[in-house]
C-alpha positions as CSV (number, residue, x, y, z in Angstrom):
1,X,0.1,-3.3,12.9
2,X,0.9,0.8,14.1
3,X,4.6,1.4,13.2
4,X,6.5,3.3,14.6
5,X,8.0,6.5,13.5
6,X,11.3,5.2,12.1
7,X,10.1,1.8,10.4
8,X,7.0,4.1,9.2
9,X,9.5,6.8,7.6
10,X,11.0,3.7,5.9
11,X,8.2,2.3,4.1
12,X,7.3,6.2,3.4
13,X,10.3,6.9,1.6
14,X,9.0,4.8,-1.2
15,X,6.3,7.0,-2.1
16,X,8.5,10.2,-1.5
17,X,11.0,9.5,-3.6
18,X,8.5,7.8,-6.9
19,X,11.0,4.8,-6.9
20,X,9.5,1.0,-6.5
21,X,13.2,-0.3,-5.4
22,X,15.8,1.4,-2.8
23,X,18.8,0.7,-1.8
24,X,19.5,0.1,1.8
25,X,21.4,3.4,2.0
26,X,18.8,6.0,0.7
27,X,16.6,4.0,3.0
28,X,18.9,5.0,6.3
29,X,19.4,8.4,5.2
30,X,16.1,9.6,4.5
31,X,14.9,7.7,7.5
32,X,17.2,8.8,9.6
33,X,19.1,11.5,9.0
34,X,22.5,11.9,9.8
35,X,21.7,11.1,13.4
36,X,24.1,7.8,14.2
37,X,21.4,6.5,17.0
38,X,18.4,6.9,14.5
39,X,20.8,5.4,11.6
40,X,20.9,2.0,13.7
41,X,17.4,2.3,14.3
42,X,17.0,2.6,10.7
43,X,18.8,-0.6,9.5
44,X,17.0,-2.5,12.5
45,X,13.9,-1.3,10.8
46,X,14.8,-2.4,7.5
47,X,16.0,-5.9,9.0
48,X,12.4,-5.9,11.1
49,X,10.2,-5.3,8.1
50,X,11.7,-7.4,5.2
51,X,11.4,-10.0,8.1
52,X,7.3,-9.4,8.7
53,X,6.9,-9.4,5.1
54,X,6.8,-5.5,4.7
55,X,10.0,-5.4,2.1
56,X,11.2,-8.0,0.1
57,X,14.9,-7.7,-1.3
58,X,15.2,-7.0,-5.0
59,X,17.6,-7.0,-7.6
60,X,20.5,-8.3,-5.9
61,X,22.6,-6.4,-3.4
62,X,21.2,-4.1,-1.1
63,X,17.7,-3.3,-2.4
64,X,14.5,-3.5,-1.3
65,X,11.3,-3.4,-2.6
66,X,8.3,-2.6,-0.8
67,X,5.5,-5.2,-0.6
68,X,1.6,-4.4,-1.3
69,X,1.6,-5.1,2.7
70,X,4.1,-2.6,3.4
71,X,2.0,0.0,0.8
72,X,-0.7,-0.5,2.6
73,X,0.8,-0.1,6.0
74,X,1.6,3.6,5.5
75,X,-1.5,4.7,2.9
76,X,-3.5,7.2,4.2
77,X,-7.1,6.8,5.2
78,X,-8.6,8.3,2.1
79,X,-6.1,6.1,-0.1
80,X,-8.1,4.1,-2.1
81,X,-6.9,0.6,-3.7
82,X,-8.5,-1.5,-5.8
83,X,-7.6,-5.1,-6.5
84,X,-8.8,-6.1,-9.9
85,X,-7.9,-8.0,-13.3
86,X,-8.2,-7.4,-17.1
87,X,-11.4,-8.2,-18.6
88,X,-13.2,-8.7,-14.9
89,X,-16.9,-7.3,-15.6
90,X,-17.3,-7.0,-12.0
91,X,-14.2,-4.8,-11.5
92,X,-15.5,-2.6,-14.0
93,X,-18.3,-2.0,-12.2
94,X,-16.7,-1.3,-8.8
95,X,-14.4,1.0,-10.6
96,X,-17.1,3.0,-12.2
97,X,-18.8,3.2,-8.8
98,X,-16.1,4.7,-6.5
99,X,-14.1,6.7,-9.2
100,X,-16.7,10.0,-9.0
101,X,-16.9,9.6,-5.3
102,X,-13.2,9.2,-4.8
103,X,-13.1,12.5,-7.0
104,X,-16.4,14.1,-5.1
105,X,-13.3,13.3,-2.2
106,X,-10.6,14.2,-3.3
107,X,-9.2,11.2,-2.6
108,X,-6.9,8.8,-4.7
109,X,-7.1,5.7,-6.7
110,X,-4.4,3.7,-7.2
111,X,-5.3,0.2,-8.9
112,X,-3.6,-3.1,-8.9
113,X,-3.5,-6.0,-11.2
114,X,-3.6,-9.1,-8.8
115,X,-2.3,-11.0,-12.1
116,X,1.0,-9.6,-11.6
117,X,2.1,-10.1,-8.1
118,X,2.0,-14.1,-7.3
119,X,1.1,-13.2,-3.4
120,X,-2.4,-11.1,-4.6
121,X,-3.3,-13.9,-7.7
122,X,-3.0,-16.1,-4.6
123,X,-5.1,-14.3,-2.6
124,X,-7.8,-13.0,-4.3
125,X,-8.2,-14.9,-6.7
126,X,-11.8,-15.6,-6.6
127,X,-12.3,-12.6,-4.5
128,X,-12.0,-9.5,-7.4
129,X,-12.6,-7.0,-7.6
130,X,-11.2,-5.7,-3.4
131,X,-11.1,-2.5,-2.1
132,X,-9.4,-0.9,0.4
133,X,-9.3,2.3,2.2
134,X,-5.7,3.1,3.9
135,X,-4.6,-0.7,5.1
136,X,-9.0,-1.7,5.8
137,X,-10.7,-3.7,3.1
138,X,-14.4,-2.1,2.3
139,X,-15.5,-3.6,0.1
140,X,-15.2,-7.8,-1.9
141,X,-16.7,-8.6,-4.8
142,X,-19.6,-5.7,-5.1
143,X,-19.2,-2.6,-3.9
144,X,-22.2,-0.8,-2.7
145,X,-21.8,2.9,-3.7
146,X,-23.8,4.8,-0.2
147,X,-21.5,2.2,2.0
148,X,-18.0,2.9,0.4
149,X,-19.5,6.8,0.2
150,X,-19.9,6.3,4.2
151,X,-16.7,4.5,4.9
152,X,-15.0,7.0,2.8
153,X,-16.7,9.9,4.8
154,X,-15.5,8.2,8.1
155,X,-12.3,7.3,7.0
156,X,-9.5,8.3,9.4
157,X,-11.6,8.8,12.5
């Protein structure tokens, strides 16, 4: 799904601000600004994407957390995930194989334990080790180091 710029901002603020939960408030105003039109537009947003699944609410009150969906919504082309699990041999080895061409790259790594998020043990279960590249999936189960070196070289055009 392309977001637009205000629901976008919203799930970016996440990463701008290091924080895994937010409250509705920081949301609007580093959103939106102090502009009352784009502050609307803002809480819309918020109502919009906890709706399609992109933030969930957390804690109590008026936080939000943002799903692996909504991460991946918003990561760059050259943002690399990796869906794995502890003691998977097979993850291992797709690790070991992008890590020095995600560093020949430049490009960053960020890896996720499907055991602990209920949604990803649900959906890959039998699918480890998964990669992605910004919100496209690459690579399932194996990962062929000169077609995630390609992919990675074309990523964003």
């Amino acid at each position: 799904m392309e977001l637009e710029e205000i629901p976008r901002r919203v799930l970016e603020v996440f990463d701008e601000l290091e924080r895994e939960e937010l409250d509705l408030h920081a949301l609007i105003e580093f959103a939106a600004g102090n502009d009352p039109a784009r502050r609307d537009d803002a809480v819309e947003a918020v109502e919009t994407l906890t709706r399609e699944g992109y933030l969930e609410p957390a804690g109590g009150g008026d936080f939000y957390r943002r799903t692996e969906e909504g991460r991946l919504a918003v990561a760059g082309p050259h943002d690399a995930t990796l869906y794995s699990r502890p003691r998977c041999r097979l993850c291992d080895e797709a690790r070991a194989t992008i890590a020095p061409i995600l560093r020949e790259h430049g490009a960053k790594l960020r890896e996720v334990n499907i055991d602990d998020d209920a949604e990803l043990l649900e959906l890959y279960t039998n699918d480890v080790p998964v990669v992605f590249l910004g919100s496209r999936e690459v690579a399932r189960h194996y990962v062929d180091a000169a077609r995630f070196r390609r992919a990675l070289e074309n990523a964003g055009e």
